[in-house]
C-alpha positions as CSV (number, residue, x, y, z in Angstrom):
1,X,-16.5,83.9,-123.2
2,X,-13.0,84.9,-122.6
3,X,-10.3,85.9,-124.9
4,X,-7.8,83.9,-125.7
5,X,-5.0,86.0,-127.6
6,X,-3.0,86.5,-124.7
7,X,-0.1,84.5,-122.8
8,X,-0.6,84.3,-118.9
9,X,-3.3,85.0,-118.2
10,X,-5.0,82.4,-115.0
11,X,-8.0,82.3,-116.0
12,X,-7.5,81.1,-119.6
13,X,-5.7,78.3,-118.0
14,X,-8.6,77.8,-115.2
15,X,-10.6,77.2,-118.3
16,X,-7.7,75.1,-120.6
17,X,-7.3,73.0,-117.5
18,X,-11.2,72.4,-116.3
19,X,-11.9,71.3,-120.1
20,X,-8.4,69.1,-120.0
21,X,-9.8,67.3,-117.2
22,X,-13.5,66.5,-118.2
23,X,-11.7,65.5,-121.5
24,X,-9.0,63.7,-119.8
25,X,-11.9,62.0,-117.9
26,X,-14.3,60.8,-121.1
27,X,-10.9,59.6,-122.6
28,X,-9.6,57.5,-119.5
29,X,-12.9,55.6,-118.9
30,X,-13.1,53.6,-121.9
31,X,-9.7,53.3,-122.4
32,X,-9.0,50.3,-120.2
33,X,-12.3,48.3,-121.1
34,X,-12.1,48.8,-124.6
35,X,-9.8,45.7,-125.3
36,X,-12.0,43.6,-123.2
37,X,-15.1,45.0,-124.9
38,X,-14.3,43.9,-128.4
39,X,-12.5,40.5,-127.6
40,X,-16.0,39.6,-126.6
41,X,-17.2,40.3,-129.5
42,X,-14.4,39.7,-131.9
43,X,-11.9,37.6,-130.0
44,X,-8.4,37.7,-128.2
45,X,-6.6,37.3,-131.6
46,X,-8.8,40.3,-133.3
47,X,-7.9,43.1,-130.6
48,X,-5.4,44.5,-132.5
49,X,-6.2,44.9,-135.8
50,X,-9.5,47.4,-134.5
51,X,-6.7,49.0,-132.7
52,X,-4.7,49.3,-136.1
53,X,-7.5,50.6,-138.3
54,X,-8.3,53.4,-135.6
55,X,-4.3,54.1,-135.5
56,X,-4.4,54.1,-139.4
57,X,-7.2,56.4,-139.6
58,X,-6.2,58.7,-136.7
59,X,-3.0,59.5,-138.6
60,X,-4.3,60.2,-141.0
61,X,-6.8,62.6,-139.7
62,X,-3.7,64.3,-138.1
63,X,-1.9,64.9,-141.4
64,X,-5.2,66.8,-142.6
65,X,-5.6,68.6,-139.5
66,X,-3.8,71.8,-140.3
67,X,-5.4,72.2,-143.8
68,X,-8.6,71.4,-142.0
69,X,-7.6,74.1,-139.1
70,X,-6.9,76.5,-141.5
71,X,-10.4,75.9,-143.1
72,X,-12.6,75.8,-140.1
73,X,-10.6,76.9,-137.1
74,X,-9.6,75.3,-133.8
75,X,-12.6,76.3,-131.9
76,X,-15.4,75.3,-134.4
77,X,-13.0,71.5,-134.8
78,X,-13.1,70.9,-131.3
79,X,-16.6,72.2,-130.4
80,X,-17.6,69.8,-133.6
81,X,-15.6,66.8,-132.4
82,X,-16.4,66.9,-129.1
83,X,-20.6,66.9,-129.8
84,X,-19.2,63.8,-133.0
85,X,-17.7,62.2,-129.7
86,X,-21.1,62.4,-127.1
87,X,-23.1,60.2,-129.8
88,X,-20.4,57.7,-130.7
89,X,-20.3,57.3,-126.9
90,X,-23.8,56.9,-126.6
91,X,-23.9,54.3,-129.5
92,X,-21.8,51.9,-127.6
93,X,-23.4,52.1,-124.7
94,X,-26.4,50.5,-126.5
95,X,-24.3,47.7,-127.1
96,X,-24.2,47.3,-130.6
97,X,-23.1,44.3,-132.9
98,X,-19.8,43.7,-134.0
99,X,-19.5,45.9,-137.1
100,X,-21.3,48.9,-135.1
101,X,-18.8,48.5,-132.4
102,X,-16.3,48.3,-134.2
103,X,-16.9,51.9,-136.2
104,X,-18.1,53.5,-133.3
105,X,-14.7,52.4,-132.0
106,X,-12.4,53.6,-134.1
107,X,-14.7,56.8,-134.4
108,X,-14.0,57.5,-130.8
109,X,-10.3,56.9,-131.0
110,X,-9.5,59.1,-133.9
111,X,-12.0,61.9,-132.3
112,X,-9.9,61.7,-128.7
113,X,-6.9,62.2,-130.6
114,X,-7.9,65.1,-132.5
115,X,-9.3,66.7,-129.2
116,X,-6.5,66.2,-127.7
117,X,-4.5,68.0,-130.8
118,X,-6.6,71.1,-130.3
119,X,-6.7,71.9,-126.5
120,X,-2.5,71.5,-127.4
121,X,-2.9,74.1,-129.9
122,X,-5.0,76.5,-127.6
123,X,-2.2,75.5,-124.4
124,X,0.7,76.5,-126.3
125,X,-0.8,79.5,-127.8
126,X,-0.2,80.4,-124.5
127,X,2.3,79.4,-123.1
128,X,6.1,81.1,-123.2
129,X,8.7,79.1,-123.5
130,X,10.2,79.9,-119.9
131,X,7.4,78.5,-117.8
132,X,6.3,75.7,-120.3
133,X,7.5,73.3,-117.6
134,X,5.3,74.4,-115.3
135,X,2.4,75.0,-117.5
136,X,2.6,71.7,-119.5
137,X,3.3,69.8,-115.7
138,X,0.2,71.7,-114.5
139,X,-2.0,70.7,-117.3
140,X,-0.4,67.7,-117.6
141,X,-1.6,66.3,-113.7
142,X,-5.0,67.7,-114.3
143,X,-5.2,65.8,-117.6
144,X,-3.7,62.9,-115.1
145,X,-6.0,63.1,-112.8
146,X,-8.7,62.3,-115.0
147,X,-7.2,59.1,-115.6
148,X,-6.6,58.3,-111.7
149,X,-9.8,59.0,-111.4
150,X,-11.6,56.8,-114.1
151,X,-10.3,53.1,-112.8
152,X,-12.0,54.0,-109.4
153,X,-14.9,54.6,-111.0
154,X,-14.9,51.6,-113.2
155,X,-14.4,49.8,-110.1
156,X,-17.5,51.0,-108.6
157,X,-19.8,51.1,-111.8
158,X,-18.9,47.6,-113.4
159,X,-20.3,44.6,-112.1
160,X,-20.9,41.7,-114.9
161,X,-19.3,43.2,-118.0
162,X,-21.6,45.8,-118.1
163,X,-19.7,47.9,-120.4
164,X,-22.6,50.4,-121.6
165,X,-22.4,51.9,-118.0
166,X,-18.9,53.1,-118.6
167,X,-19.9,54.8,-122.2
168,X,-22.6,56.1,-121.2
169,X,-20.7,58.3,-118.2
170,X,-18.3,59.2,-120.6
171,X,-20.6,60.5,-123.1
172,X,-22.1,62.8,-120.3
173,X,-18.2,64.1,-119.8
174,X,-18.4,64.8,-124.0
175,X,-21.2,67.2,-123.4
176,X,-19.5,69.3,-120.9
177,X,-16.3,69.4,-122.8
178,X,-18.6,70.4,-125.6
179,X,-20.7,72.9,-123.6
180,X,-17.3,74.6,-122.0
181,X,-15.6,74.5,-125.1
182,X,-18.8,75.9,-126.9
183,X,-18.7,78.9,-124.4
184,X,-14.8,79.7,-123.4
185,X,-13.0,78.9,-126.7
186,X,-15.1,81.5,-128.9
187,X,-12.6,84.3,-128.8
188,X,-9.5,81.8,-129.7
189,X,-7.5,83.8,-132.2
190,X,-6.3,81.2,-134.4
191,X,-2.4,81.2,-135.4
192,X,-1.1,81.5,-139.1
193,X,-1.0,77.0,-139.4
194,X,1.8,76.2,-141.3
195,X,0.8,73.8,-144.0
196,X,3.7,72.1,-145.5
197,X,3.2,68.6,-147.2
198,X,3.8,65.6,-144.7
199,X,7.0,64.3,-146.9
200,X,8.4,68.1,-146.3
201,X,7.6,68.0,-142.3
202,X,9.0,64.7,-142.4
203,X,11.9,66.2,-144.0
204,X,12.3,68.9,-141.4
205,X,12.0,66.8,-138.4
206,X,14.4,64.6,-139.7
207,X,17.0,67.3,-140.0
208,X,16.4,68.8,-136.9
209,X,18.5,66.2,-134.8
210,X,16.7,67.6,-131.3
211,X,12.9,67.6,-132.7
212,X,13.6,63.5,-134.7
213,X,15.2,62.4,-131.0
214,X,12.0,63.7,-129.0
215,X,9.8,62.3,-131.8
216,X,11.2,58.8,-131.0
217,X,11.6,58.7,-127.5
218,X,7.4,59.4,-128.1
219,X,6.9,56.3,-130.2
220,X,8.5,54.4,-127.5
221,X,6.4,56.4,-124.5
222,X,3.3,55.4,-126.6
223,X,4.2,52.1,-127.9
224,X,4.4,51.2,-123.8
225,X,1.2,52.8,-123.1
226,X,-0.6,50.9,-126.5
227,X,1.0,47.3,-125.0
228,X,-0.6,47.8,-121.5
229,X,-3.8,49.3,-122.4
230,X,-4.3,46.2,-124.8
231,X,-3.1,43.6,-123.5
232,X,-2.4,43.9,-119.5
233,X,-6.6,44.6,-118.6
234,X,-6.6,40.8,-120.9
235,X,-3.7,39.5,-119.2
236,X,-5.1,40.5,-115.4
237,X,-8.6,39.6,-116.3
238,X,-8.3,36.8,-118.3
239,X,-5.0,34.9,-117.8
240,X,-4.2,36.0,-113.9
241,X,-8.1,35.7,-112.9
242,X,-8.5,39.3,-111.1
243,X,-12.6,40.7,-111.3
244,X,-12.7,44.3,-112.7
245,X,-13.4,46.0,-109.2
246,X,-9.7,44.9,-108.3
247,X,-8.4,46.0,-111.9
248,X,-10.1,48.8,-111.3
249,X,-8.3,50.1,-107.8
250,X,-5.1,48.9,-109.1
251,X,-5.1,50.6,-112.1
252,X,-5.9,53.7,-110.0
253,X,-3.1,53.5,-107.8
254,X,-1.1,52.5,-110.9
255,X,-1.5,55.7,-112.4
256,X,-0.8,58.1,-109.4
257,X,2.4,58.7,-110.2
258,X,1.1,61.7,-113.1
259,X,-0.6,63.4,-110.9
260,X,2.6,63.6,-108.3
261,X,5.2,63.7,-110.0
262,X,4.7,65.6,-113.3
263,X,4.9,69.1,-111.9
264,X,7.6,68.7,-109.6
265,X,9.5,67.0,-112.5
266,X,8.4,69.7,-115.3
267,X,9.8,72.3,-112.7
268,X,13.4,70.8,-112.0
269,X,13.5,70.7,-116.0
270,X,13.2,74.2,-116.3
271,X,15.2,75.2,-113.4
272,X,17.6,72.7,-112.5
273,X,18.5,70.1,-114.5
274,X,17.2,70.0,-117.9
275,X,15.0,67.3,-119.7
276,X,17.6,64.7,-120.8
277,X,19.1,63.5,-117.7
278,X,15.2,62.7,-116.6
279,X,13.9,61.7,-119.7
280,X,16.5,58.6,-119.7
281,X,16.3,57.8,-115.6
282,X,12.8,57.5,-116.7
283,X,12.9,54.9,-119.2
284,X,15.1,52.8,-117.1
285,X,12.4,52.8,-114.2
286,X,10.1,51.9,-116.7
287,X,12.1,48.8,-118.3
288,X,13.1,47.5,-115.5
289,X,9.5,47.4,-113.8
290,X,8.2,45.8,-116.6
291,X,10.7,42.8,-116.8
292,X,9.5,42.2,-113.7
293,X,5.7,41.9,-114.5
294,X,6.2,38.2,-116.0
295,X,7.5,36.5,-113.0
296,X,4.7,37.5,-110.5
297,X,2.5,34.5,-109.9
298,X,-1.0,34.4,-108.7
299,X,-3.7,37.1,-107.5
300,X,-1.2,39.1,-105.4
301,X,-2.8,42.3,-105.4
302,X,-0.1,44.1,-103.7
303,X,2.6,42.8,-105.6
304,X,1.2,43.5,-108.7
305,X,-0.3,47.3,-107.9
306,X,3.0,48.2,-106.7
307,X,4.7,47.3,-109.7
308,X,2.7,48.6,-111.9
309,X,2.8,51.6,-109.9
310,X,7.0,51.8,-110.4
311,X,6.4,51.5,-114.0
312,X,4.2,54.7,-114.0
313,X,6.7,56.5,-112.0
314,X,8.9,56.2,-114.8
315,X,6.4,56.8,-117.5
316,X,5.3,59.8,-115.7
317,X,8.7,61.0,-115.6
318,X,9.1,60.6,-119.5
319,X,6.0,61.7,-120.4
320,X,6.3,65.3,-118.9
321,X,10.1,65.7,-119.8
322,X,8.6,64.6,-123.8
323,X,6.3,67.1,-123.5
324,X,8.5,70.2,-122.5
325,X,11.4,69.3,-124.7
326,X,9.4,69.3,-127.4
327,X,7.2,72.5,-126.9
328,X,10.6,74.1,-126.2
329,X,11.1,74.1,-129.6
330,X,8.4,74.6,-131.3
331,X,5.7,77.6,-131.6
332,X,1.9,77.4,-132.2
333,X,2.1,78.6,-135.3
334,X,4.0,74.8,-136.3
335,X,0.8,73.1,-136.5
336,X,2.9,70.8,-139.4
337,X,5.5,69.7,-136.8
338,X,2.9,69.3,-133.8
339,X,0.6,67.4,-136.0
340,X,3.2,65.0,-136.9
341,X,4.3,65.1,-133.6
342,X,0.7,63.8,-132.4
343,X,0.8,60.7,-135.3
344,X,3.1,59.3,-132.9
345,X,0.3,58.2,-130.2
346,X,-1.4,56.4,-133.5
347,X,1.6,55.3,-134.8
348,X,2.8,53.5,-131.5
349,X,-1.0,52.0,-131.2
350,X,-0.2,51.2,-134.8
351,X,3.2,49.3,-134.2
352,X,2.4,48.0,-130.7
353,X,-0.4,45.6,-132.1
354,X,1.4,44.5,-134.7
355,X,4.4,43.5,-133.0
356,X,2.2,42.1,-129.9
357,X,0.3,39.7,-132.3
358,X,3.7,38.1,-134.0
359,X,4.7,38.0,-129.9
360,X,1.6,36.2,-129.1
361,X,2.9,33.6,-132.2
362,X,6.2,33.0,-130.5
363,X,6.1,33.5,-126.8
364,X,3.7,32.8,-123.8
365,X,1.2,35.7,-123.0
366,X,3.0,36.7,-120.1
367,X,6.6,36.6,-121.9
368,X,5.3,39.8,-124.1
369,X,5.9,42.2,-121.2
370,X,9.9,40.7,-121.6
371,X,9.5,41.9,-124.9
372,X,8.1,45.4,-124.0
373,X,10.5,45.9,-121.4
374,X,13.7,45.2,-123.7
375,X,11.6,48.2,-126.4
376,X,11.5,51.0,-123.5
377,X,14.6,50.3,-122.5
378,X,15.7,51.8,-126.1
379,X,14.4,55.0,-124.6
380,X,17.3,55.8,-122.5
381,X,19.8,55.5,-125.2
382,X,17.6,58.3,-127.3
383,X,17.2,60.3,-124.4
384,X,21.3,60.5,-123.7
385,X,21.3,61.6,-127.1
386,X,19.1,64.4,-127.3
387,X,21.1,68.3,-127.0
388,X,19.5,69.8,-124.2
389,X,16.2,72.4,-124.6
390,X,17.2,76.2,-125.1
């Protein structure tokens, strides 16, 4: 057991970091199957309304979660959702029916989202406000790693849509995350949690020009992550005809780019050249990658790794210069702000869906990637606007 009141010290952040990455890991592994796992049971056209009720439920899980904090405490939340999170995980690996899927599902999306809120809440505890960079980029390719790791793993595990393979190694991940956490996390002191009504941390964030222009620039990060975890596994499997040990390896090299360039970037933010300048280069690596997704033809596995690969390097870049400007300004005690903050993963996986099925309606499948990279390109305008991180 270690004590967790203190800011600095390595070995709280040996722990943070271990349990970010076996989380990270349990998280990653279902994530790109998931689509394909319920179109076989519910169809192409019904992807995205699961993906809407567990956005719609994870939000609002997230609006409760500092009352609920306040209640409870982070360490007996995330010691009870991480054991919640083993036995979903082990119910679809039985490979249930439609309804049980579908519940066990959404369970497991709104419980990786709240896990995720409460190893943020432990980080920032912390963490000062002069090295977040380097902290946040240092958890941040550990978390990363995690999900290079997990399409090379899918590659090697799946063989004929054997999906209960790949829940069934995640639920193993849940029980270390719950057995670390169960052991490490015990002398968390917990922080004063602000509870303010949402429509008043709405307010705030609204007013707060720096805060509302990070918050969007989010959405957008997520909304891009929601449209290629839906429908690009469906797209490459599906439409373009690639087996999952090939989706796997590319997705793998796809995602690289976090674990290589999220420290280096989180450190020239603190010491060089600020968040806004990156945040926007970002998004324009991002959108222009994607346009290009639509006009490669055929099985080219090259081809289409390595542009999938730029649009992570831009992704990566955003995602890490989100996650310091925002933790700039904000302490752990703002559990009101950082819990609306973290509605904007489920809101984007709210939107994204949405939007991709009145797509779907109007344009070819593979026009939708057009569509997505004419969305992140919005992201450069919000980043030029943003003031820069004191």
């Amino acid at each position: 057991m270690i004590s967790l009141s203190g800011k600095h010290d390595g070995h709280i952040f040996h722990v943070i970091y271990l349990v970010g990455f076996f989380f990270a890991l349990h998280m990653a592994l279902p994530e790109y199957i998931s689509s394909s796992f319920i179109e076989e049971r519910a169809g192409e056209q019904w992807v995205g309304i699961f993906y809407t009720l567990a956005s719609l439920v994870s939000i609002f899980a997230i609006i409760a979660a500092p009352y609920v904090l306040s209640r409870f405490g982070n360490y007996k939340i995330i010691v009870a959702t991480s054991v919640v999170q083993t036995f979903v995980l082990i119910g679809l690996s039985t490979n249930p029916g439609l309804i049980l899927s579908g519940l066990f599902f959404i369970t497991f999306f709104v419980g990786s989202v709240l896990m995720y809120f409460s190893l943020d809440i432990i980080l920032e505890h912390n963490t000062e406000n002069t090295k977040t960079g380097r902290l946040r980029g240092g958890y941040f390719t550990i978390l990363n790693l995690g999900w290079v790791v997990s399409p090379f793993i899918v590659s090697l595990v799946m063989t004929n849509n054997d999906y209960w393979k790949i829940y069934a190694i995640s639920a193993a991940l849940t029980t270390l995350v719950a057995g670390l956490s169960l052991v490490h996390f015990r002398g968390f002191k917990d922080p004063a949690y602000a509870r303010v009504p949402f429509w008043n941390t709405l307010s705030v964030v609204y007013k707060r020009k720096h805060v509302r222009g990070i918050f969007l620039s989010n959405i957008l990060l997520h909304f891009f992550y929601a449209w290629m975890v839906i429908y690009m596994p469906i797209y490459l499997h599906e439409h373009i005809g690639f087996p999952w040990n090939e989706i796997g390896i590319m997705f793998g090299i796809m995602l690289l780019p976090f674990v290589l360039f999220e420290l280096p970037a989180g450190r020239l933010a603190d010491e060089r050249y600020g968040e806004k300048g990156i945040l926007a280069i970002g998004f324009l690596i991002m959108a222009v990658a994607t346009a290009v997704l639509p006009f490669i033809n055929g099985t080219e596995f090259i081809l289409w790794t390595v542009t999938l690969f730029v649009t992570r390097i831009g992704a990566s870049l955003v995602e890490i210069m989100n996650e310091t400007y925002f933790f700039k300004h904000i302490e752990s005690a703002d559990t009101n702000i950082l819990s609306l903050y973290k509605t904007t993963r489920p809101f984007s996986y709210l939107l994204a869906p949405a939007l991709g099925v009145i797509t779907l309606l109007l344009v070819p499948y593979k026009f939708i990637f057009l569509v997505l990279a004419a969305v992140v390109a919005l992201g450069a305008l919000v980043a030029l606007r943003l003031t820069h991180a004191h």
